[in-house]
N, C-alpha and C positions, 0 to 999 in steps of 0.2 A: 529317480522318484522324487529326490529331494527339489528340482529342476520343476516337475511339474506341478507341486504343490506351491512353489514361489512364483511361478505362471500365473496359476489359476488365486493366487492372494491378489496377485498384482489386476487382474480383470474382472474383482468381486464386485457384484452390486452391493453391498454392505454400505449403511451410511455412512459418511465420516462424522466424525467430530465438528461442528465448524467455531464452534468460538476456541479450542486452541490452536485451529489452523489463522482464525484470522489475527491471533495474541501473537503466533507466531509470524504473521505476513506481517503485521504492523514494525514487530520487532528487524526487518527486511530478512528475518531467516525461513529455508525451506519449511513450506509448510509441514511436511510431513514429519521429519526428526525434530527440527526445531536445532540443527546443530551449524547445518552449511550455509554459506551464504544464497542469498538467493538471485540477487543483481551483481556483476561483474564491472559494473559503471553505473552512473548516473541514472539509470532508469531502462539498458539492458539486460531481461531476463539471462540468466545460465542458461544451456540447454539440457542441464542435469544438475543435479546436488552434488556437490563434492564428497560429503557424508556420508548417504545411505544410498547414491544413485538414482532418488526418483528423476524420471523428467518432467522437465517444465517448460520444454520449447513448445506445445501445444498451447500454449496460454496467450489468447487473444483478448487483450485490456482496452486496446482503442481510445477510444478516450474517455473512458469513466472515467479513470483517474483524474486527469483535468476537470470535470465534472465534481467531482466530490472534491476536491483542492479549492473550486472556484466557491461551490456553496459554505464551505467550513471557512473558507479564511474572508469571504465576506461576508458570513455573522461577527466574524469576530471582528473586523474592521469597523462594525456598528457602536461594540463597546468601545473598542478606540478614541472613536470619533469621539462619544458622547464622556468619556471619562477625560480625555484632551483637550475636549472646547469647555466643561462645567470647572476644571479644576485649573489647568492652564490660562484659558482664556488668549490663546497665542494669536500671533499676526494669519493673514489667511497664508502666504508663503509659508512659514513655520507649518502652520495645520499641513497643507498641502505635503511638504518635505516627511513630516512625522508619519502621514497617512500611507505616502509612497514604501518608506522605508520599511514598514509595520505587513504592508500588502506583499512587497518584494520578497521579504525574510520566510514570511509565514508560506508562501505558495511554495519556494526554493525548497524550505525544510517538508511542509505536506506531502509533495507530489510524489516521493519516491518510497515513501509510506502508505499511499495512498493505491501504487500501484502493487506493492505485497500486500494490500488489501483484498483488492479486485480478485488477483493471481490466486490467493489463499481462499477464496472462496468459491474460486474455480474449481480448484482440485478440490474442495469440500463436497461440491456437490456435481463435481463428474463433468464438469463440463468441459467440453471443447477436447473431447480427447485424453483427458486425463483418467 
């Protein structure tokens, strides 16, 4: 009995939550407990939580993530730019070198936060087989 009632939880149209699912995607932990990891590398989904056993190998991100990495870190490349050249006044190599390093860092650190975004708002709201 106890079997069919964890069945039928697990196949509920019941909303989710989606802003702790996506605090928790951002965090890269399962969306659903918020305890297990959610990536096993750089930007491999788990095919389950270690935690609670949801799965997560349905999760189809494609490239949002790059998407949302590319518009976030070039807003913010604009402040860069513009608090680099008014206060610095640097050479254009220096600009160039600082601009690089700034774009490098930010996209490295976004993208794997960006894809427990997408993932966390997958399972939020049932897509893709979740």
């Amino acid at each position: 009995m106890a079997e069919a009632a964890e069945h039928s939880a697990e196949h509920s149209t019941e909303p989710r939550a989606l802003k702790p699912a996506l605090l928790k995607g951002l965090r890269l932990r399962c969306p659903n407990c918020g305890q297990g990891k959610l990536l096993h590398s750089y930007l491999k989904v788990n095919d389950t939580c270690g935690h609670c056993g949801q799965e997560l190998f349905h999760q189809r991100a494609d490239d949002g993530p790059a998407y949302l990495t590319i518009l976030i870190v070039g807003h913010l490349l604009g402040f860069v730019l513009h608090i680099s050249y008014v206060y610095l006044r640097p050479e254009p190599l220096t600009l160039a070198l600082i601009l690089s390093a700034v774009t490098a860092g930010g996209a490295l650190l976004m993208l794997p936060r960006m894809k427990g975004l997408v993932v966390a708002y997958q399972w939020a709201k049932r897509m893709h087989g979740f």
